[in-house]
N, C-alpha and C positions, 0 to 999 in steps of 0.2 A: 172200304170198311166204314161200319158206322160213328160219325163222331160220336156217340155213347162212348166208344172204344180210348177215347183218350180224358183226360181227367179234365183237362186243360185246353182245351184245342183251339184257343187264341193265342197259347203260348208254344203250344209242340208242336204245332203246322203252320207257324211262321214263317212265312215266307223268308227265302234265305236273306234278300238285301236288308230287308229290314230286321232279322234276328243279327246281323251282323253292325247293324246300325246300333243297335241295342248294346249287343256285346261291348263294342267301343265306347260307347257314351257311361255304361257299368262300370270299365276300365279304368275310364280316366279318374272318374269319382274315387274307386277304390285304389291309384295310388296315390291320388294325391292325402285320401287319409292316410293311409300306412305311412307315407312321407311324414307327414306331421305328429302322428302317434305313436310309430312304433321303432324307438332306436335305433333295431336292426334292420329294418328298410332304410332310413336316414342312411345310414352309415352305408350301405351297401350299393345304393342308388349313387351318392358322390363319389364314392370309392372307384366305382365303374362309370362318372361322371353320364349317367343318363342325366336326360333333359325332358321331361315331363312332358313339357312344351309340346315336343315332335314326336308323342306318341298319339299318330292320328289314325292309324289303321293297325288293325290285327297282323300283317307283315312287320310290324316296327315292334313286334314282341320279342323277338328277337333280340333287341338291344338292352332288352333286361336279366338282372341274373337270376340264376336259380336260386331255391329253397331247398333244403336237402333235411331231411329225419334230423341231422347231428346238429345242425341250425337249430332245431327246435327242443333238442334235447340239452343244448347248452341255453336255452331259453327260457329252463323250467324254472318256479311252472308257469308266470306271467309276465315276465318280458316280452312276448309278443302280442300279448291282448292289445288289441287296439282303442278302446274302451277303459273307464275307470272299473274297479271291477262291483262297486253300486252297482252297473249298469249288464252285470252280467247275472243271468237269471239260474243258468244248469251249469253245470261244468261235468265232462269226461274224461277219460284217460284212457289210453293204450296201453298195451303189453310194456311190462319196464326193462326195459333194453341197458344193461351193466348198472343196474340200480332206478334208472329215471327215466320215468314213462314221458308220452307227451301229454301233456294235460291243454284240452281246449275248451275255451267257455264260451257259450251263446249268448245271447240277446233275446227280448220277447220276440222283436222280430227277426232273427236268427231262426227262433224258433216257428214261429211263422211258414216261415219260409221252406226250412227244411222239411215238418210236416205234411206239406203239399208236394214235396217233391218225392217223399214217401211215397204219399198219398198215387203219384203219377206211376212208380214203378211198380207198385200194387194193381193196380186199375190195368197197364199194360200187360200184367202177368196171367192176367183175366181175373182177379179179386171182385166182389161186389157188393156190394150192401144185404144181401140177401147171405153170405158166406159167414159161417162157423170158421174164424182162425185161430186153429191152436198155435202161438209160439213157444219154440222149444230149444230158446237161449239161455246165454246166460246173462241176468237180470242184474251183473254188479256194475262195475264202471266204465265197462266198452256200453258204445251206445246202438249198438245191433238192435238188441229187446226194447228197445224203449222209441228207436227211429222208428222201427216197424210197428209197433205198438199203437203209437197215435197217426201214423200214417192208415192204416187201419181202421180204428175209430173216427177219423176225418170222412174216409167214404161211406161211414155208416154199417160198416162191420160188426158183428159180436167176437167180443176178442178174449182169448182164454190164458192170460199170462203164464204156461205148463212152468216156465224155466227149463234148463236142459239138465237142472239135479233134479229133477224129481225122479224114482225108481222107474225102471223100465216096464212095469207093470201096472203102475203108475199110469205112464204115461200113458199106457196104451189102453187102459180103462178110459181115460179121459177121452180119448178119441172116440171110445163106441160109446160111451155112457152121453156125453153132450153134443156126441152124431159132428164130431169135427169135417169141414169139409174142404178145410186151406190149411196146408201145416208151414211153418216158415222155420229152416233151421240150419242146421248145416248139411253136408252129401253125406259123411262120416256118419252122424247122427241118427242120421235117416236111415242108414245101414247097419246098425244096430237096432233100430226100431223092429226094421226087414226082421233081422236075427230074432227079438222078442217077439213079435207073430208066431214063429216056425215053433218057438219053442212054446208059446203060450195055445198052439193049435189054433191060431186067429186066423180065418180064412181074411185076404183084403177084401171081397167081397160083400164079407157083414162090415163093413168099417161104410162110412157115407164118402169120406174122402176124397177128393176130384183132383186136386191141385196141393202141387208143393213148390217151394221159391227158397231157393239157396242163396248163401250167403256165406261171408268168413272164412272159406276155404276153395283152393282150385277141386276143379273137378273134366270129366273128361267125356267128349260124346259118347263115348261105351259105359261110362260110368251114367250119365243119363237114361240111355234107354233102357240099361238093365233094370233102375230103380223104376222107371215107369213099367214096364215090364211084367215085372213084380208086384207092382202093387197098385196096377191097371188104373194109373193117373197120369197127367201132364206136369211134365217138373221143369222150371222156369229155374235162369241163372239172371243173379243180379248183383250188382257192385259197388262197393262205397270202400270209405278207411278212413278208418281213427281221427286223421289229422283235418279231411278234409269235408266231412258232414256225417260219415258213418252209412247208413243204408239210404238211396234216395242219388245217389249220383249218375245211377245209367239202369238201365234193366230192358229184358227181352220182353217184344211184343210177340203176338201168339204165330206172327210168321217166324219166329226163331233163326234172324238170318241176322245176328247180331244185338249189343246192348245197345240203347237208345241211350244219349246221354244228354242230361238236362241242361242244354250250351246256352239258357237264358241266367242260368246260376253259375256256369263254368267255360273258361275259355280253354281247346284240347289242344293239347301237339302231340306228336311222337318225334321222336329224335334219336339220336345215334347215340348208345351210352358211352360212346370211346370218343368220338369226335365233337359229341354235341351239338351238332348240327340235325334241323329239321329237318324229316321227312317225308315225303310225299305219299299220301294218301293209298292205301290198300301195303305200302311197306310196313314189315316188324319192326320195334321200336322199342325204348320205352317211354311209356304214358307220363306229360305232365301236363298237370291240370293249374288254374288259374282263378280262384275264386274271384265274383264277380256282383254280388250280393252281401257279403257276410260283412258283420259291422264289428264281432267281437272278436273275430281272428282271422281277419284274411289272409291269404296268402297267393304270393306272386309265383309265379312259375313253379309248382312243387312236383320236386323228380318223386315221384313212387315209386318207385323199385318196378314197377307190373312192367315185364312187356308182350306187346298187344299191337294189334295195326286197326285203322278206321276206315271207312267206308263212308264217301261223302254221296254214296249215288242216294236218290228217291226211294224211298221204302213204301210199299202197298199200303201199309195200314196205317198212312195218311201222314205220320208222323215225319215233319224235316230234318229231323235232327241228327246229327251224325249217330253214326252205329261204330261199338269197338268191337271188336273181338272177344272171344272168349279168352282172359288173362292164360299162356302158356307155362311160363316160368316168372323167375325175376331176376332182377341182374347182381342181387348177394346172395350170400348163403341163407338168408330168414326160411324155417320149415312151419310150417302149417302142420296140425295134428287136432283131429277133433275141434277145428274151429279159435286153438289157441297157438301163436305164435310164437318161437321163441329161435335164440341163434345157439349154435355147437358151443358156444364160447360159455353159457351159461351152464349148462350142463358142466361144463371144464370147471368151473367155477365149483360148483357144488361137491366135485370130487376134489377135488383139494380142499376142501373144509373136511373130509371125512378120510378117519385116522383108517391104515390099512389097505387104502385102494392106490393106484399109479394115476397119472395124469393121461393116459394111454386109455383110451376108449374109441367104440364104432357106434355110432349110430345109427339102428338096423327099422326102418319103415315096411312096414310089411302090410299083406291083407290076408288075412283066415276066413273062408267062407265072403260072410258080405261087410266082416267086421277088420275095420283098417287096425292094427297093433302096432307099438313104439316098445322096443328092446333098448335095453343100454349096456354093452358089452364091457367089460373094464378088468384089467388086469389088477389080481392083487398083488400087494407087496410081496419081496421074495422072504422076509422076515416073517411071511403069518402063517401060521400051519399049513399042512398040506391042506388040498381041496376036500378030503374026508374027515375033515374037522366041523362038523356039519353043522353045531350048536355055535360056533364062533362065526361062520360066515352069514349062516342065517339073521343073527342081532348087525351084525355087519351091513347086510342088506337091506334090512327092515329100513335101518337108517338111513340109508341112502334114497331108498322108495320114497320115504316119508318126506324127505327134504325134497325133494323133486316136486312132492303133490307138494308140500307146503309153498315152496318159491315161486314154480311156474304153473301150478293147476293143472301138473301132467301126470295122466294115471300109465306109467312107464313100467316093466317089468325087465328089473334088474340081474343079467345073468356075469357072473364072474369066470375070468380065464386064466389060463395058467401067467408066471409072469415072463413077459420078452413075447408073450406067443402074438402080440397086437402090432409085433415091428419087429422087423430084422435087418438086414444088412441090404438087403437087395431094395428092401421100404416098406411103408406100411400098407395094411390094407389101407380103402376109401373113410374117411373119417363118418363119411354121411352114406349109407346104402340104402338107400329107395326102391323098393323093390315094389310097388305100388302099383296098381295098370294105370298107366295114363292116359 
């Protein structure tokens, strides 16, 4: 394949001794800062008495401890900056998980950095300077729309900010009208879009559109080829998260036999999430990553919930770098829905604020035609009218919709059950029903 093909190709066809020479020399620099800046490394490093000293090869990772979500969440929002925060230029945040999101801030050269590695998983996706990209995120404080955005404008792209509120008619004007030819969004989204065609009689056809690049949500090889399928493009899976740079961490080259992950930025494991112990390469896992570059918030070993297996063999399209898997599941309960994150326990939450409903609910994941749907089933009180009291349950329900969009940015559609009918003696249904094609 032609080096045109990679963005980078001093840094993504590195020879492995010396990308590993690299890695370690990364390493070392970035614990000894975390050592000295950031509390919770301090404290965590002595506690587990590592010795700085004798980390001289990527096997002696091992001897360090994890970083976990709840680390970071009892963090918030700047205990773990490593940096004064003068010196921090952006700042994001993730999904808020019982109230408190994770919040991470960059550096200019943070940002630097991350924009080229954009820039890298863009380029690998087949992106080019010559490409119309519409993005069709959402543009608030996750950093999806904004990673990809200047990652984008780096290669010399024309970039169309859609967001992913604009109307679906909207959106799909935008496509024929400025001849879009790269859409970047979610699988969900993209399957609604599908839906807006059918019904706006848009052949894909008249649309210019070559290429689409996922993000923010899993998805499934049937779920790929149908949307290519359908809307006679090539659609690319790529991978990042909240805590650890957002878009720009790994992405599929146009052989599709894996994500490519940017191990001059991140050091990978997989490991056993019961034992903790590393895994050997092409085994299930899950994923932790090890920033190696980042000056305003690094982080040591972080368990992401993904699990995933890698692939250290030689890849065609030149590229040395490990390859993961397509993320399968995770090892908590977190559900993905149109691209936003949230756990059962939040939902629980909401329904105990609202007079009338039980604590008793199912969580029903579905798909209609090409469009994924999210039900909230919940018992009402035995105290509230029957079910044909239809003006009391409806103000009932609005309110519960509305708190849903308002907390988690989830457009859920709330159906009520008799009460006792969500548990009985013998047990409940599944709190969570997935019914989803994987």
């Amino acid at each position: 394949m032609s080096q045109k093909a990679l963005y980078n190709p001093a840094c993504e066809a590195l020879p492995r001794d010396e990308l590993e020479q690299l890695q370690i020399e990364r390493l070392q620099s970035t614990l000894n800062r975390a050592y000295r800046n950031v509390a919770f490394y301090r404290t965590a490093f002595d506690t587990n008495c590592v010795n700085l000293e004798k980390i001289r090869d990527l096997r002696a990772m091992r001897d360090l401890p994890f970083t976990t979500r709840e680390d970071l969440l009892r963090s918030y929002p700047y205990d773990m900056f490593a940096v004064p925060l003068r010196d921090i230029v952006r700042i994001h945040s993730g999904f808020a998980i019982a109230g408190t999101p994770v919040v991470v801030g960059y550096t200019r050269n943070d940002l630097r950095n991350w924009t080229e590695c954009a820039a890298r998983v863009l380029t690998a996706g087949g992106i080019t300077e010559h490409d119309v990209v519409q993005i069709a995120l959402d543009y608030g404080l996750l950093p999806g729309a904004p990673g990809f955005q200047q990652g984008a404008e780096l290669i010399g792209a024309s970039v169309i900010p859609a967001s992913m509120t604009a109307a679906m008619a909207r959106q799909i004007a935008i496509m024929k009208d400025f001849k879009t030819t790269a859409l970047i969004s979610t699988p969900s989204h993209v399957l609604n879009i599908m839906a807006g065609l059918e019904e706006l009689d848009v052949h894909p056809e008249r649309l210019n559109l070559r290429l689409a690049l996922f993000g923010g949500e899993r998805w499934s090889d049937e779920l790929q080829r149908r949307i290519e399928e359908k809307l006679h493009i090539v659609a690319i899976d790529t991978y990042g998260l909240t805590a650890i740079m957002g878009p720009g961490v790994a992405g599929e080259c146009p052989l599709r036999c894996g994500l490519h992950i940017n191990e001059d930025h991140f050091i990978v494991e997989v490991i056993d999430p019961k034992s903790l112990e590393p895994l050997e390469p092409g085994r299930e896992g899950e994923l932790v990553l090890t920033t190696i570059t980042k000056e305003g918030f690094p982080l040591i070993r972080y368990r992401t919930g993904d699990i995933t297996s890698v692939n250290t063999e030689p890849c065609a399209c030149g590229r040395t770098l490990v390859r993961m898997a397509r993320v399968s599941r995770r090892t908590d309960d977190l559900i993905f829905f149109h691209g936003v994150g949230f756990f059962p326990v939040q939902i629980e939450r909401i329904l105990f604020e609202a007079e009338g409903v039980s604590p008793h609910y199912q969580i029903v994941l579905d798909r209609e035609g090409d469009v994924d749907t999210l039900e909230i089933r919940v018992e009402v009180l035995e105290n509230i009218p029957s079910l044909d009291e239809i003006k009391t349950l409806e103000t009932l329900r609005n309110q519960v919709v509305k708190r849903i969009k308002a907390v988690l940015n989830l457009d859920a559609r709330v159906t009520f059950a008799e009460p006792k009918s969500l548990r009985s003696e013998t047990g409940a249904p599944p709190r969570v029903l997935d019914r989803r094609p994987k």
